[in-house]
GUTI-110884 format. One record per residue: residue in one letter; x, y, z of N, C-alpha, C, O in turn. Coordinates in steps of 0.001 Angstrom, whole numbers, plus 524288, in hexadecimal, padded with zeros to 5 digits. Last residue first. Layout:
% residues N
AXYZXYZXYZXYZ;...
This chain:
% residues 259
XEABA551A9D4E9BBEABD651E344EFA1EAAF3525484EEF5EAB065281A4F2D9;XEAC04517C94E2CBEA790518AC4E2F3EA5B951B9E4E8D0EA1D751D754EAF8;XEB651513584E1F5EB4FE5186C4DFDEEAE92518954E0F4EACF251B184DD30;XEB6C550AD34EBCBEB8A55115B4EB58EB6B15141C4E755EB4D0518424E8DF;XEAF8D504314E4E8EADD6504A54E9C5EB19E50BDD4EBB5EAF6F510104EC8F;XEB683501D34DC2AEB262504CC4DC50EB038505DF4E17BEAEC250A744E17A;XEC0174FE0B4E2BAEC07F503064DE64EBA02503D74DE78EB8B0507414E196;XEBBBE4F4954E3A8EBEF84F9884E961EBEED4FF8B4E6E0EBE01503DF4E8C2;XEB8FA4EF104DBC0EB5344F0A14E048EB7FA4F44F4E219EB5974F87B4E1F1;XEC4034ED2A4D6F4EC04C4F37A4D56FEBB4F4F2994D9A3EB9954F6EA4DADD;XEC9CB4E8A54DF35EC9AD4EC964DD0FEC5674F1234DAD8EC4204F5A04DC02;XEC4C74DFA14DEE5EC1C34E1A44E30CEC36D4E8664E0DAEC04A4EC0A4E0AA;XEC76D4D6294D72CEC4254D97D4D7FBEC3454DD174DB15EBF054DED34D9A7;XED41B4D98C4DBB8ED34B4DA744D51DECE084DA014D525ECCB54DDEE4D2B6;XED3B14D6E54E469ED3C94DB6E4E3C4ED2404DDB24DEF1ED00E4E1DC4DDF5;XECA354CB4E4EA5CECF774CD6F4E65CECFDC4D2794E566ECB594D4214E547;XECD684CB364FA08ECABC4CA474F489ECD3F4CD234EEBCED0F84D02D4EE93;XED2854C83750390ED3DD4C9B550065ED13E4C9994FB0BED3C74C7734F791;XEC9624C3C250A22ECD1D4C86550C7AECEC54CBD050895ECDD44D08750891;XEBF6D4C06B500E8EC2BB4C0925043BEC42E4C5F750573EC2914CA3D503F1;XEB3114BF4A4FB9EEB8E94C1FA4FB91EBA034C0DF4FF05EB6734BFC25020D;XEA7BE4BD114F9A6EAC5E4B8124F90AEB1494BA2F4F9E2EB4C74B7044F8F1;XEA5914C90D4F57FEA4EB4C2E74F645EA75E4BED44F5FFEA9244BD184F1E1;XEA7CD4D3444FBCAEA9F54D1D94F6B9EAAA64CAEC4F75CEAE734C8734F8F5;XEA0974DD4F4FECCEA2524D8C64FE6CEA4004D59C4FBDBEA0EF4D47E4F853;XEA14F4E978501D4EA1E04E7794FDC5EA3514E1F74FC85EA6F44E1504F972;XE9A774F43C508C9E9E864EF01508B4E9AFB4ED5A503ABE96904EE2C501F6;XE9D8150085508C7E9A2B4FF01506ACE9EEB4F7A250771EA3A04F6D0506E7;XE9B105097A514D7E9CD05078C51130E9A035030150E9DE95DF5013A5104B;XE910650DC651C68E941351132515B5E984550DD651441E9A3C5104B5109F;XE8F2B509225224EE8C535075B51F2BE8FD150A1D51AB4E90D45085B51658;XE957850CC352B78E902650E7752A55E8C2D50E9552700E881F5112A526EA;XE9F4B5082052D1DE9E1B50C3C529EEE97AC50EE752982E9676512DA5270E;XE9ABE4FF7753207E9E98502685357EE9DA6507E2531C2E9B4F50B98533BB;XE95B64F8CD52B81E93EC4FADD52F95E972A4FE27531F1E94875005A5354F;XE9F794F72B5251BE9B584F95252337E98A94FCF452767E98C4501C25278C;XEA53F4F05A52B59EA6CA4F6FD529D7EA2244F834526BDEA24A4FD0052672;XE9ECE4E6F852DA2E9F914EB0F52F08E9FE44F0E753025E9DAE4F434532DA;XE9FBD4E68052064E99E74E7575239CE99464EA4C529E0E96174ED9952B51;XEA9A74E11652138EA6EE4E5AB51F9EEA1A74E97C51F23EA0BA4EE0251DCB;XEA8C44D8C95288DEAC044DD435298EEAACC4E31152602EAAF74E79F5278B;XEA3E74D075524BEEA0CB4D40D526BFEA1F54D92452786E9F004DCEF52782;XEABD04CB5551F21EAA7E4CF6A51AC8EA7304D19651FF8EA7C44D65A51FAA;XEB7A94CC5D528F2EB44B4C9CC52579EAF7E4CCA6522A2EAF2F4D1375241D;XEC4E54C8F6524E3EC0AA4CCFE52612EBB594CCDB5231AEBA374CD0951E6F;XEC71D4BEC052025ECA5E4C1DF52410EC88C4C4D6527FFEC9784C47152CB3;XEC1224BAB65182FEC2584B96151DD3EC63B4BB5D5210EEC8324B8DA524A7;XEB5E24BF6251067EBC484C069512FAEBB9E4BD90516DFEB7774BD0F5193E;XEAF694BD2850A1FEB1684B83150C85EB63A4BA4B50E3DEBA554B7D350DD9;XEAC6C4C769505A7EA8214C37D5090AEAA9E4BFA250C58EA8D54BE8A510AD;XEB3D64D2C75081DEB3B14CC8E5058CEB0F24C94F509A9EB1E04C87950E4E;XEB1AE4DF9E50671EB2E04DA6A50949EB16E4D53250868EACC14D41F50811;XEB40F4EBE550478EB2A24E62550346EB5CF4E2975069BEBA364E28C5088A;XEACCA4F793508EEEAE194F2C650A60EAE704EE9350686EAA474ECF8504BA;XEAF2150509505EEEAC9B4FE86503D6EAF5D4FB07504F0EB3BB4FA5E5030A;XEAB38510C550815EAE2C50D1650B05EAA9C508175083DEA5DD5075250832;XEAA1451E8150583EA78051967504E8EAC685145F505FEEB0E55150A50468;XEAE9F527335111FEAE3C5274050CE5EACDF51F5A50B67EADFF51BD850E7E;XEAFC85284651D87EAC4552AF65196AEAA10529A351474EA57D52A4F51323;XEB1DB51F6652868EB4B9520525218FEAD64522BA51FC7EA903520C952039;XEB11051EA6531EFEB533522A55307AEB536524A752A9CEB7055289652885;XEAE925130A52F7CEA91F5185053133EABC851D2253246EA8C25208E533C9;XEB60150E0353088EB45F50EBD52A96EAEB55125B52B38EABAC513C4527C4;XEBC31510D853806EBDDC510DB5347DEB9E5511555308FEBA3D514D952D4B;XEB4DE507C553E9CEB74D50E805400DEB83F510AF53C36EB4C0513E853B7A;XEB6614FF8E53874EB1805006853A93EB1E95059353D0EEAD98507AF53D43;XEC3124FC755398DEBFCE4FE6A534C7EB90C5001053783EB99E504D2537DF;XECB934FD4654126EC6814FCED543A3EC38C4FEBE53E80EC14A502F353F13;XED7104FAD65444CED3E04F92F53F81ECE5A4F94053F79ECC1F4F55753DCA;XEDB9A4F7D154D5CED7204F6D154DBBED4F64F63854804ED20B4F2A6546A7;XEE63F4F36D55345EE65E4F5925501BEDF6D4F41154DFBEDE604EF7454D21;XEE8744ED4F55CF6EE7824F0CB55D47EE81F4F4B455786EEA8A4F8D7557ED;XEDE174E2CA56071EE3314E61355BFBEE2BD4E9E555CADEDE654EBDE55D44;XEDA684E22F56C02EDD964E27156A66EE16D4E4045653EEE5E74E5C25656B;XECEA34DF8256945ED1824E06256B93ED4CB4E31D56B59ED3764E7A356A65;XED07D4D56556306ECF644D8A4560CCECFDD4DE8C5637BED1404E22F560A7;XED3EA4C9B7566EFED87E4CE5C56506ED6A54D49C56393ED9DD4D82456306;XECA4D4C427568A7ECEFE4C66E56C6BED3324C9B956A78ED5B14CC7056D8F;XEC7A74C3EE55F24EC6554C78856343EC98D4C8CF56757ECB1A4CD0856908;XECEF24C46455419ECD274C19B557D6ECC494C57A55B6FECED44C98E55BA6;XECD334CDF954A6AED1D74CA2654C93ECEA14C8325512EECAEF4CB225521A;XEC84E4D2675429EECABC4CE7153F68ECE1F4CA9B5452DED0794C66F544C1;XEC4C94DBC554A0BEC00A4D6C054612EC3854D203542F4EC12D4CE4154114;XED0034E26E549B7ECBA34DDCA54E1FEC8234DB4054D43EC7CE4D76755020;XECBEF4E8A754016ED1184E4765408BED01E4E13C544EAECF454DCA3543CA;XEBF354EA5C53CE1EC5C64EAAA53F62EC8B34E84E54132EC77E4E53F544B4;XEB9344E83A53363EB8B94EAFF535B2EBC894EDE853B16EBC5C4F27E53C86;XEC3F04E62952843EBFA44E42E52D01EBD6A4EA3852E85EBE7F4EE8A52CB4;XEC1914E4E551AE0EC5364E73651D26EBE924E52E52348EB9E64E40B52330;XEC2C54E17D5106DEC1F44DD9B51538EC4AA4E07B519FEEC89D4DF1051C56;XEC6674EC7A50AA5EC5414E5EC50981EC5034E3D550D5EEC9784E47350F0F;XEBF9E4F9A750738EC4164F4AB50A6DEC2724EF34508E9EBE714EDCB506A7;XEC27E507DE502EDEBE1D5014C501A4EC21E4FE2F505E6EC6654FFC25076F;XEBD3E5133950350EC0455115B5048BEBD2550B7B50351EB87950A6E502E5;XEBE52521594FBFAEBAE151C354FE85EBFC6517FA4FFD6EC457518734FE69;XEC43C529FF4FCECEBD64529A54FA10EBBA0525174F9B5EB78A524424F751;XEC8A35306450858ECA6D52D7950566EC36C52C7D502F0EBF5752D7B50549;XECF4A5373E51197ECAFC538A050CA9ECC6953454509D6ED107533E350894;XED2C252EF651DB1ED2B7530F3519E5ECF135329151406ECC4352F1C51239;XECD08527FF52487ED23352DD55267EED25D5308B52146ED1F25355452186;XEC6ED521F151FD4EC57A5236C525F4EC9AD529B152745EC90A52DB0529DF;XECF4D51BC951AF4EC95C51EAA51827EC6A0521FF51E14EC32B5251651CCD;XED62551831521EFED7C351A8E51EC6ED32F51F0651D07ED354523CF51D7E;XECFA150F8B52534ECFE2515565283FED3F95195B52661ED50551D4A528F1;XECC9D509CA51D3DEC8E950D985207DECB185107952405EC8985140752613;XED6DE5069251C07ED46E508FE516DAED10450BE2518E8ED1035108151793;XEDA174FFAA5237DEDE94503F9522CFEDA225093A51EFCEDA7B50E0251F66;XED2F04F87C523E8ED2554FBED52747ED54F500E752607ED3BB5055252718;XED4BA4F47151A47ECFA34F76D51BA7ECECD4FA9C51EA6ECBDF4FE6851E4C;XEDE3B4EE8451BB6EDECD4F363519FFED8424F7D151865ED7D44FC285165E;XEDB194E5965208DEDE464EA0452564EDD064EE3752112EDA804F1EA522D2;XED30B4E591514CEED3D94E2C7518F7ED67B4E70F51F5EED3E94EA7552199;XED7D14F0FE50E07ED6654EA7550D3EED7E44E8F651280EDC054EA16514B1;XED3364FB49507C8ED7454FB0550D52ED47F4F3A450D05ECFFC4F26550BED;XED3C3508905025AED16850276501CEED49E50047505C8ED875502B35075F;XED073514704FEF0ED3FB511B2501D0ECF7B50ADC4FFAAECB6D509AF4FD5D;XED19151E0D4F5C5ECE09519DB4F7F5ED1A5518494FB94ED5F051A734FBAD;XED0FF52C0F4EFDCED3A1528134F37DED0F65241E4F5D5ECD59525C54F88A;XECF44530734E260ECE0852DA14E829ED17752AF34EB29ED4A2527D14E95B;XED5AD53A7D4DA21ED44C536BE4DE5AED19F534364E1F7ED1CA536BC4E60E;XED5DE544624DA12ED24F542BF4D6CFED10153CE14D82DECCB353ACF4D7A1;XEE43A541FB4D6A9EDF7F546B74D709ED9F5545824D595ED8B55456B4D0F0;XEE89F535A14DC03EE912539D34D6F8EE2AE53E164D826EDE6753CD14D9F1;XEEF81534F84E81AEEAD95337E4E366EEA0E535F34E028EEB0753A7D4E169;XEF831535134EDC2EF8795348C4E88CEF42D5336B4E5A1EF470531494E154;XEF4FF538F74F741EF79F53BDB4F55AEF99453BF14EF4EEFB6853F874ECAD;XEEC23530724FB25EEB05536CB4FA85EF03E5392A4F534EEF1F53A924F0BF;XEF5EF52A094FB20EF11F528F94F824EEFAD52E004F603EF0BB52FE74F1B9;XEFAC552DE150509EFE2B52CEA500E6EF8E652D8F4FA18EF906530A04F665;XEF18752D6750AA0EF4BB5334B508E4EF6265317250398EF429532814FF58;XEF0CE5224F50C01EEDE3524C150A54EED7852B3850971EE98352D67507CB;XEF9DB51F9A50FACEF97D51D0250B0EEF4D1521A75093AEF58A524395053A;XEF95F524A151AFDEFD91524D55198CEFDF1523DC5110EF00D85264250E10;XEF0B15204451E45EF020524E551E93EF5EF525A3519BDEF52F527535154D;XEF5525167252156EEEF35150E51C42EEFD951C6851A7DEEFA551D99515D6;XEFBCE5168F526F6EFC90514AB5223CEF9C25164F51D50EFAA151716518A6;XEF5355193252FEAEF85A51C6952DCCEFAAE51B6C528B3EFBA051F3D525EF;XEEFBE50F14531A2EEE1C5156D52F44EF0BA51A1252D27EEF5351D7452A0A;XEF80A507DE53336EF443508ED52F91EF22550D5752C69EF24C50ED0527D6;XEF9E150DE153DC1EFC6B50D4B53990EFB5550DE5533CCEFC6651166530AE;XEF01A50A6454288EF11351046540ADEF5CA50FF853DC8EF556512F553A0B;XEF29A5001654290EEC105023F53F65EEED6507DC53F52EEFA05098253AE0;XEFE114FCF653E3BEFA3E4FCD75422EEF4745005453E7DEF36D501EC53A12;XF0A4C4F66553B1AF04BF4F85E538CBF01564F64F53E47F012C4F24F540F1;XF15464FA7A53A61F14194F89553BABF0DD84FA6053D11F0C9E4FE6953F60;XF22A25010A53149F1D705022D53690F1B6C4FC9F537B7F1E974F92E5369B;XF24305010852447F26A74FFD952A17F218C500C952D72F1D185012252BAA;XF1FC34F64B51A7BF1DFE4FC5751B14F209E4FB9C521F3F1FD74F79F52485;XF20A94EF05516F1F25C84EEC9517CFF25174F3F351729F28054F6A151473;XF14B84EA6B51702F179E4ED0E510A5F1E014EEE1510F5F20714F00250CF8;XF12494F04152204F10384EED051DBAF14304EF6351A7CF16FC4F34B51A4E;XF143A4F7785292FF14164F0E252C91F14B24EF1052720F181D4EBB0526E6;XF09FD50043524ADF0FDF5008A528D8F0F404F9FC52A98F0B624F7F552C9B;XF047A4FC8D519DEF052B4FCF551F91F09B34FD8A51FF9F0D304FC1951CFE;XF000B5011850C56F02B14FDC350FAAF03944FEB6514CEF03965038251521;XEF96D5014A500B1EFBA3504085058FEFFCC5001C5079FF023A4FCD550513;XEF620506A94F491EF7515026B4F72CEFA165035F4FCCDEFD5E506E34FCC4;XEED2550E5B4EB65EF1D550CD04EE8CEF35F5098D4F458EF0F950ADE4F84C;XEEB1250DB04E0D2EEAC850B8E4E55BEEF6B50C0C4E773EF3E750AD74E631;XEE11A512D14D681EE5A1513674D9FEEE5995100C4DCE5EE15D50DD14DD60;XEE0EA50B734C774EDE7450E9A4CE7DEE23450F404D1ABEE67450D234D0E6;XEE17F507AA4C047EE36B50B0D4BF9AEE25C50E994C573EE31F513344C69B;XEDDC54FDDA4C00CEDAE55019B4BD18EDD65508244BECEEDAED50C3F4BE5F;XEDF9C4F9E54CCD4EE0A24F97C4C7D1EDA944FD724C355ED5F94FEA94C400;XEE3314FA7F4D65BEE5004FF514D434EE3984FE9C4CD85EE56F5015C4CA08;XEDDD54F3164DC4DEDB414F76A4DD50EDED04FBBE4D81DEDC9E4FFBF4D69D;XEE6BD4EB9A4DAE8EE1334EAF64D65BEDDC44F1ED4D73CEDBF14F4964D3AB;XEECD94EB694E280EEE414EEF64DDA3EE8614EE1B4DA6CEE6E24F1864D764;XEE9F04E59B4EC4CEE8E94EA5F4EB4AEE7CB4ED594E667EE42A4F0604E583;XEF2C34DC834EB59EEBDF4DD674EB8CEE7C04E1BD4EC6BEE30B4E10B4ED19;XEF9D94E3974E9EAEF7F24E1934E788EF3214DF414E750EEFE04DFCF4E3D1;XEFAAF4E7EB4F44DEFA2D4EBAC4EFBDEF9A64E9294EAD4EF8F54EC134E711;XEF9FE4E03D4FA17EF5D64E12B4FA69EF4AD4E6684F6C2EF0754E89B4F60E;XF050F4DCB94F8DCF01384D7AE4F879EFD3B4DAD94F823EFAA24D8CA4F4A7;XF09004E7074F8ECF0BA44E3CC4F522F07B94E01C4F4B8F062F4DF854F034;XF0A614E8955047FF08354EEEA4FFFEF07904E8654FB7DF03E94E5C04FD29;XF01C94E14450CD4F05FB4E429509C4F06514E56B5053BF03454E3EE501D3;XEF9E34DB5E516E8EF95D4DCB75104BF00744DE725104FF03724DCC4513AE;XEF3024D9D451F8AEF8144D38351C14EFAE24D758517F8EFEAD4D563515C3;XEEB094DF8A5203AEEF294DFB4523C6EF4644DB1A52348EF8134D9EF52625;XEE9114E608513ECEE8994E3D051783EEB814E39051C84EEE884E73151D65;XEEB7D4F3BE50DE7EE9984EE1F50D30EEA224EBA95134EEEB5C4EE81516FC;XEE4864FE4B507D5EE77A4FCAD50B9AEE60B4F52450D48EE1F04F2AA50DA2;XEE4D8507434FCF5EE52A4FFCF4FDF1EE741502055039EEEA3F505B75045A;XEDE4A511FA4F6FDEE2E350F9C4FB37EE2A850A3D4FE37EDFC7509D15020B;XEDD8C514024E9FEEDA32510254F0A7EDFAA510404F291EE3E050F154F08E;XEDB6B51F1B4E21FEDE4251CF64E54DEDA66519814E98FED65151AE84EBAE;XED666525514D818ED6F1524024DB72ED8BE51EF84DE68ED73B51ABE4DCAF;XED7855296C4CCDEED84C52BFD4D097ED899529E54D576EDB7052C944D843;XED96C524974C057ED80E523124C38FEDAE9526924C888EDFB6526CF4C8A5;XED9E4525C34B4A3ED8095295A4B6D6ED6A4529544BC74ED39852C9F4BE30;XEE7905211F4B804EE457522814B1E2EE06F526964B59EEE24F529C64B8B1;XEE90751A974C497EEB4851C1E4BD95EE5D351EA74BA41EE12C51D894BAB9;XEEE2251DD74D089EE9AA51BC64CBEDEEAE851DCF4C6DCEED44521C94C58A;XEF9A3513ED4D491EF6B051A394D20CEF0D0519144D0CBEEEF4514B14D028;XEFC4450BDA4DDF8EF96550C224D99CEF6EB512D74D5D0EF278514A44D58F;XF05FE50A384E705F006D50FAB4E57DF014D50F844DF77F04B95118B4DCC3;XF084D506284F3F9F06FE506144EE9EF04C8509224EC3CF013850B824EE6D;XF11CD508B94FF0CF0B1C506FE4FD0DF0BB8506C84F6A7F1022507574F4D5;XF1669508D150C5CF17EE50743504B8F11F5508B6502D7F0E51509A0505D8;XF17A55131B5148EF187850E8451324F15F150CF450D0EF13F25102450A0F;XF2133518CB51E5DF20D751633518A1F1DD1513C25170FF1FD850F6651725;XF1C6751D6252A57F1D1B518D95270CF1D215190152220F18B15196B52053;XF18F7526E55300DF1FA95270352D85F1FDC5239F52AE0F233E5244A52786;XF1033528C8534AAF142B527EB5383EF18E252694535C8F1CB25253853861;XF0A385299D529C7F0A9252EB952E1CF0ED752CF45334FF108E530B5535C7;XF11CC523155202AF0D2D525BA524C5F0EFE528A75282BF136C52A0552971;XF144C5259F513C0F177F526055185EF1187527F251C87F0E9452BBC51C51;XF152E51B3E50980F120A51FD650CC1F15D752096511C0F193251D8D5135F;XF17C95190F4FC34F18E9519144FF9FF173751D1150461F17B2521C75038D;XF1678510294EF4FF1628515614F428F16E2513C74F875F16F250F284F9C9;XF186950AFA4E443F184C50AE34EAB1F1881510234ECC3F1B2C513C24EB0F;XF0EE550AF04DBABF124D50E4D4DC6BF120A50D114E2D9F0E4150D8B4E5C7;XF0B3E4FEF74D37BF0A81503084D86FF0F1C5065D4D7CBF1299505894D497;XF08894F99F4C636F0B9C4FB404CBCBF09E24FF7C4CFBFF07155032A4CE6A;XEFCB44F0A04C53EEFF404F6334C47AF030E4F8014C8A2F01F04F82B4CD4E;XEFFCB4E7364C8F0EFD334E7094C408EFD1F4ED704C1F2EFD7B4EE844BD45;XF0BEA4E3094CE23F071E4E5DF4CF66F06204E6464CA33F09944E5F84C6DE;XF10B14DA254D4F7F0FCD4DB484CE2AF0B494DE794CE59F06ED4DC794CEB7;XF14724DD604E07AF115D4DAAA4DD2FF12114DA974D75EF16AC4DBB24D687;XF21824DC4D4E818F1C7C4DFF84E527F19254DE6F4E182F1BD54DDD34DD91;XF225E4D2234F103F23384D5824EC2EF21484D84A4E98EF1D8A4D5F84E79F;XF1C494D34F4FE99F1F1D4D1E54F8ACF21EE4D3C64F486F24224D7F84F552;XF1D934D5AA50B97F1CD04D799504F6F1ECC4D440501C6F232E4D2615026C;XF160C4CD6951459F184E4CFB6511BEF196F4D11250C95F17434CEC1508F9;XF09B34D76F51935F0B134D16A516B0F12224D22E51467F13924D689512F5;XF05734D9F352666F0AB54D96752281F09F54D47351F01F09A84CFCF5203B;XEFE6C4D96552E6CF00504D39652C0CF031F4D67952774F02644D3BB52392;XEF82E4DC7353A88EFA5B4DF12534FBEFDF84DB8153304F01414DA3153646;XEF2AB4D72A5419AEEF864D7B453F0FEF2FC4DA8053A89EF0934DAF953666;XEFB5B4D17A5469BEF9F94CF87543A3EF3CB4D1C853F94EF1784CF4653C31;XF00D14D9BC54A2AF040B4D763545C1F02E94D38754349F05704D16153FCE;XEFA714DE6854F8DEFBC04E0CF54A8DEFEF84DEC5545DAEFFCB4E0185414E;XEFC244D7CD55994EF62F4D824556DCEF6F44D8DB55051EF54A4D5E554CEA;XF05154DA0955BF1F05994D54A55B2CEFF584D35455888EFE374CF2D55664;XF071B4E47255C92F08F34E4A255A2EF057C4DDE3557B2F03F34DD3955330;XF01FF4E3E8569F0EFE7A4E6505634CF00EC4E41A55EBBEFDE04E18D55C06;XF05D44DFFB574D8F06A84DF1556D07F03924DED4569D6F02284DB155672C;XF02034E05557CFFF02624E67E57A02F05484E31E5747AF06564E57F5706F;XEFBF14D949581D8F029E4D9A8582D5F046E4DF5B58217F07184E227584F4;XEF5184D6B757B1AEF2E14D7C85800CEF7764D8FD582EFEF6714D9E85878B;XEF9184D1D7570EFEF7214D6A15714BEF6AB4DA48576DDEF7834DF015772E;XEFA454C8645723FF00034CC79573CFEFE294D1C757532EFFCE4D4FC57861;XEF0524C525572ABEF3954C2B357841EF7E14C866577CDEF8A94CB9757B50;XEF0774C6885681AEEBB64CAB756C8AEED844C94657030EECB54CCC657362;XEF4194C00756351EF5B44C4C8563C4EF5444C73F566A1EF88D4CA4A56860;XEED164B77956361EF1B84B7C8564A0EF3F24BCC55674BEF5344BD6856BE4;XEE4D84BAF755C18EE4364B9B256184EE7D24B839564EFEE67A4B7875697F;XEEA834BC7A5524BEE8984C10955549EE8514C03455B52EEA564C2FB55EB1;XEED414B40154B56EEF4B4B5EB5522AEEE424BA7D553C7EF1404BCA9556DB;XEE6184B3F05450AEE6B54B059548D1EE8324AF4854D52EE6EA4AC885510D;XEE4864BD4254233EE06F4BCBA5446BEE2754B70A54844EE0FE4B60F54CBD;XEED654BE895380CEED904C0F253E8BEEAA74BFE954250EEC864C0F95469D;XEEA014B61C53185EEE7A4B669533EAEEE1C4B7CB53A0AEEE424B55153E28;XEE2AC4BEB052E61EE0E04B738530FAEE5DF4B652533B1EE5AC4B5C353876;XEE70E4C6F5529AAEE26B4C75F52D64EE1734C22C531CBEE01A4C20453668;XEEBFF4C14E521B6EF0234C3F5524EBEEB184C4C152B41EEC074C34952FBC;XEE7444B5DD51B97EE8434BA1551CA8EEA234BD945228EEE9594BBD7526F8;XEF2084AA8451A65EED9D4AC5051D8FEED744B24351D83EF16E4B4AB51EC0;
């Protein structure tokens, strides 16, 4: 069962501890750790890296170079189930043809230490996206891309930082639209994309899968409306939560360079 459906069941649970002061007991089910595996057979190897955030955390990530005449870099941020390893592989297609990517990861995440909150998050997202800054080749773009939880990480990333466009996958309007009313309330970690994405300057493309069931496709219509019409949604028929990367790839790629 995806990691999102999972949490929704006992959300309404939760919200009893919640009213106690156990936040913790909300967060542990909206942030779902997957655990790690073995390192993939990657189709081009990565170079592991490593970030240090602004409150001291280590943590792992991936980084695809760009090759030959290729200058620019997406910064992946992935879901709230995800890890460096399951979602740097469903990821790696973004690096092919010789493109940059680089791959992130959470505090809580990836046998990364700490414990993941929305500003956490941010600090993470801030933390990957220097690192980025610091190795793009001269001449460069910087994109972000952010899937599902990691939409949110991606717009307000694009919101704090110079960056030349940003894209997402089923990403909501906020983390309270996915959980029962009575709980909504209450998380205290908000994820408020509809703030967030009328922060963001630069061209912003929604895709979202007609038949997602996690998050559902109106959600981007939403953020549309929230942005002011300046971004552009991109429906992708019959898709799911997870739709395939090996197509969507170069959609994501052209949708940034045309940024």
């Amino acid at each position: 069962m995806e990691a999102w459906q999972r949490g929704r069941v006992i959300l309404a649970v939760a919200a009893i501890l919640t009213l106690t002061g156990c936040a913790q007991v909300i967060r542990d089910r909206v942030f779902r750790p997957s655990e790690m595996a073995a390192s993939p057979a990657w189709s081009r190897q990565p170079e592991t890296i490593s970030v240090t955030t602004s409150d001291g955390l280590v943590l792992a990530g991936l980084y695809w170079a760009p090759q030959g005449t290729r200058r620019d870099v997406v910064v992946y941020f992935h879901g709230n189930g995800g890890n460096l390893y399951r979602d740097g592989a469903y990821a790696e297609p973004l690096a092919g043809e010789g493109r940059g990517l680089l791959m992130t990861s959470y505090r809580g995440y990836s046998g990364n230490a700490g414990r993941p909150t929305e500003a956490g998050l941010a600090a993470d997202a801030d933390a990957f996206l220097a690192e980025a800054r610091r190795r793009i080749p001269a001449g460069g773009k910087l994109y972000v891309f952010g899937h599902s939880l990691g939409g949110a990480v991606a717009l307000g990333g694009a919101s704090r930082w110079p960056i030349s466009g940003v894209a997402t996958l089923g990403a909501f309007g906020s983390v309270s639209d996915l959980a029962p009313r009575l709980v909504r309330g209450m998380i205290p970690d908000r994820f408020d994309n509809r703030q967030a994405i009328g922060r963001i300057a630069v061209p912003i493309t929604l895709f979202h899968g007609t038949a997602d069931a996690i998050v559902p496709f109106t959600a981007a219509a939403e953020l549309n409306a929230a942005s002011g019409g300046r971004a552009t949604v991109v429906p992708l028929e019959g898709g799911g939560h997870h739709p395939s990367m090996e197509r969507l790839a170069p959609l994501i790629w052209q949708a940034l360079e045309r940024s």
